[in-house]
C-alpha positions, 0 to 999 in steps of 0.5 A: 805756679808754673807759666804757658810758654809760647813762641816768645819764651826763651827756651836754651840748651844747657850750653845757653844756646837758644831754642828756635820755638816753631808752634804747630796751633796758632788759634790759643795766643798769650797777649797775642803769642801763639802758645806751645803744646805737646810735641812742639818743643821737640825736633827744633833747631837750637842756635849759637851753642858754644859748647864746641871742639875737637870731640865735642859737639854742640847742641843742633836740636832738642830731643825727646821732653821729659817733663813740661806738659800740663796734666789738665789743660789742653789746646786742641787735644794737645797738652799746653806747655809748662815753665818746668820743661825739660828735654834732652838734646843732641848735644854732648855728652850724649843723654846728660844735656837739656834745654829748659825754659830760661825766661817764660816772656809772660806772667799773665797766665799760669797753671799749677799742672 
């Protein structure tokens, strides 16, 4: 079973810097932690990225979602975050480095899609 992600969830870029979570709907909460739904993984802002040099450079941002979006559930029209997120970010190589959800930060609630 897959986790809803809310703000608290620790989401980082394959480099292991970590995601800044900005939720745009505040009224669903996890144990009081407003949840993500769909676009709110997008454009945020990734911190302390090592993954850095003369050609290289670090993960700033998340990109586009490739998959993390439940099927069925939905807050306020917006599709809820799931625990198998996955998105690109700007990050180099470009178009190969993702941020995923490392740690929910809740196992109260679940759904399978």
């Amino acid at each position: 079973m897959m986790r809803w992600i809310h703000r608290d969830s620790v989401i980082t870029c394959d480099h292991d810097g970590r995601v800044e979570n900005r939720p745009s709907r505040q009224w669903v909460t996890v144990t009081g932690v407003p949840v993500l739904v769909d676009d709110d993984p997008q454009g945020r802002t990734i911190v302390a990225c090592p993954n850095y040099g003369p050609t290289i450079k670090p993960c700033t941002q998340t990109l586009t979602v490739r998959v993390g979006y439940s099927v069925w559930v939905r807050v306020d029209g917006h599709r809820v975050v799931l625990s198998h997120l996955e998105g690109f970010t700007n990050g180099t190589p470009p178009g190969l480095v993702t941020h995923t959800v490392r740690d929910p930060a809740q196992g109260f609630l679940g759904a399978d899609r």
